[in-house]
N, C-alpha and C positions, 0 to 999 in steps of 0.2 A: 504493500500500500504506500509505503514511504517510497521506494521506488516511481512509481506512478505520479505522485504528488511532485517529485522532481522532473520528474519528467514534463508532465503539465505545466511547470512553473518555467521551464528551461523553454517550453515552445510560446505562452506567453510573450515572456520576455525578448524572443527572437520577432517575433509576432509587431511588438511594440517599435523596437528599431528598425525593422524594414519600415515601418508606416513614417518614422522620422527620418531614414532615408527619402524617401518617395518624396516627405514632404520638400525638405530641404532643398532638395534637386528640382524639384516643380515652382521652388519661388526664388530659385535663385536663375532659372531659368529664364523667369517671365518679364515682364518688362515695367518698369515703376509705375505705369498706366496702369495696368493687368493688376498691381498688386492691391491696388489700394482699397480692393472690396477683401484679400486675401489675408486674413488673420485667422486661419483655421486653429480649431481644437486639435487637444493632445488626444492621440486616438485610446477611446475608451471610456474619455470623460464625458461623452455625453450619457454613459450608461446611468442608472442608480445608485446612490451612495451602499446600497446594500449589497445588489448585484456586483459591484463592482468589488466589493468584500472578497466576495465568493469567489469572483472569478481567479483573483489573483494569488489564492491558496495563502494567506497566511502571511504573502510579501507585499502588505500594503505598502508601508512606512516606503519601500524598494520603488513603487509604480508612483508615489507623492514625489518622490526626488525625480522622477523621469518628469512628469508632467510641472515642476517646479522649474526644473532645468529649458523646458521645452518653453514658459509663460514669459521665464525673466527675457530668456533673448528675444522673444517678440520685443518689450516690454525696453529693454537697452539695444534696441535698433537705431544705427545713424538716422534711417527714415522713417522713423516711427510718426511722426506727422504727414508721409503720403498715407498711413491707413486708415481707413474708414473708421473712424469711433464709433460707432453702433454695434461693427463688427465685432472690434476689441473689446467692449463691452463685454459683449456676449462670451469672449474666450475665456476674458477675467473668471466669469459668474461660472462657468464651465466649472474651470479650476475651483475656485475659492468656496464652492457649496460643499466640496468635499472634506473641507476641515481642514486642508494639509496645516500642517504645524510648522512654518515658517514665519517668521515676523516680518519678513524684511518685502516678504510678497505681498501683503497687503497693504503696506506703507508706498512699497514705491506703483504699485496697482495704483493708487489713489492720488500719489504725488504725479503720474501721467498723465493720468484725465483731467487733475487739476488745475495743475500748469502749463503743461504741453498744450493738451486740447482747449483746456477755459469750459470745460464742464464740470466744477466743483460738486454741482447737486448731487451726479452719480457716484460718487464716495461711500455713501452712506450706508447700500445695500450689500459693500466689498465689507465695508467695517464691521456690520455688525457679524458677517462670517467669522471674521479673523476672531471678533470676540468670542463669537461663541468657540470658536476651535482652540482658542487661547487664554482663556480667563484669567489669567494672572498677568499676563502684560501690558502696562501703562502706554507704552509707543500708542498700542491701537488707539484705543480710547480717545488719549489725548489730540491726534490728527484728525480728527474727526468734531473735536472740539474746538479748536484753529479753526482749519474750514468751516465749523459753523458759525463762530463767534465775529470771525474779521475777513472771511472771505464770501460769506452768505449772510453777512449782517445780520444773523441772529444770535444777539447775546446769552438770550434768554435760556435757548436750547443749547448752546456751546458750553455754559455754565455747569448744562445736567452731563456732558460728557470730561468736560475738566475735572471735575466732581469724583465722578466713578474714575478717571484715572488718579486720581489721588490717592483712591482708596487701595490702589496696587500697592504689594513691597516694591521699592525702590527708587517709589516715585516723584520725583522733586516736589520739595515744602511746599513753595510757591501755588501750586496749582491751587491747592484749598483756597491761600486768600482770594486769587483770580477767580478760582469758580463762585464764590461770595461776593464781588466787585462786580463779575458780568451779571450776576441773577441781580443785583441792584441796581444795574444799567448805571453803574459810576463811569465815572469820566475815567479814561485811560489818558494820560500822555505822550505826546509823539517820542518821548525817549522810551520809556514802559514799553512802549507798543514797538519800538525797534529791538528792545530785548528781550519779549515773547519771539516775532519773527525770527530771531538769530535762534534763539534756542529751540527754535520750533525744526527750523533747518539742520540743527547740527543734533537733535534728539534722533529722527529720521535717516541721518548720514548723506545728505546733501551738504559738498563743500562751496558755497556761493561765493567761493573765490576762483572757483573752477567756472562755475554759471552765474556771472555776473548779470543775465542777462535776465535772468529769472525773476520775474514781478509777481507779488500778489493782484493775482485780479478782480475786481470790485465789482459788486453786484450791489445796484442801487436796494436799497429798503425796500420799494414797490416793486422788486421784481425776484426778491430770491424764494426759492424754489421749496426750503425747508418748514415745515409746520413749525409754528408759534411755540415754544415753552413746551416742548413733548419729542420724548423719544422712541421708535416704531418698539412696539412692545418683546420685538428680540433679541435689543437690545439694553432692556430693561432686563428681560430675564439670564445675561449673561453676566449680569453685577454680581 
């Protein structure tokens, strides 16, 4: 039976990298036009989080590292802005419902669509993954707190995610008074508010002496995208 099992896992696995061959050759092939609808899934990820159990005998943790490895190079492509973001989207949400246990995938998942693309809103449904698959890590939380307090101009709701990341071990003092500052809707100051930004950047492991060029982008009051003083209730339940 143990034999078998290996065996299964060994074709799997062969299974997996020819599909990441094929891929790689097909987009490296095609042409920057051609690509830009082209941000395919890791194959398999679109199965079931359960099925997907099953299928891979035992060597999750093994098929989370392939399909991590497979997300970030999308993810740190030089032309990561000729791809479709609805598409990317979609691959993100692929991956990230499956729980993998990486920190750094959901942060810079979010820091893409953020700043790259200028769609902050779509954060929120990576984050509250990451939370759930990560409960004890303040990174999450916190960047989703950012985006919501000063890049979505909702204090209110930014406040309830500083909050809960404060409540992580390790996680800087500050957050508590800030998350009590933003639920009061207090005045921040243009220096305050330059050393959240730094520290927000360099929590996440973006060096902005590398990317100078990297702005927070500003969504008017009347137009951000996030609910008033609430957070989607999955990410209540990951507190």
């Amino acid at each position: 039976m143990r034999r078998l099992r290996v065996v299964l896992a060994v074709v799997v696995w062969i299974a997996l990298l020819l599909g990441m061959f094929m891929q790689v050759t097909e987009r490296l092939a095609s042409s920057t036009a051609a690509r830009q609808a082209m941000v395919p899934p890791p194959p398999l990820s679109q199965l079931s989080t359960s099925v997907l159990n099953t299928l891979t005998l035992g060597y999750r943790g093994l098929y989370d590292d392939f399909a991590d490895i497979w997300l970030l190079q999308a993810l740190g492509d030089k032309d990561i802005k000729s791809f479709d973001p609805r598409e990317l989207i979609k691959t993100i949400r692929t991956v990230t419902r499956h729980g993998p246990k990486l920190e750094s995938l959901y942060l810079l998942s979010c820091f893409v669509l953020a700043f790259e693309f200028k769609i902050p809103e779509e954060c929120q449904a990576i984050i509250v993954d990451g939370m759930n698959a990560m409960p004890g890590s303040w990174r999450i939380p916190m960047t989703q707190g950012y985006i919501t307090a000063f890049v979505l101009n909702d204090p209110a709701t930014g406040a309830l995610y500083y909050e809960l990341a404060g409540s992580r071990p390790g996680a800087p003092a500050y957050f508590t008074s800030l998350a009590t500052k933003l639920a009061a809707r207090s005045a921040i100051d243009s220096n305050e508010r330059a050393a959240i930004k730094r520290s927000f950047f360099e929590s996440i492991g973006i060096d902005r002496g590398i990317r100078p060029d990297l702005e927070v982008p500003q969504v008017e009051e009347g137009e951000r995208q996030q609910p008033a003083s609430t957070m989607p209730a999955e990410a209540e339940h990951a507190n």
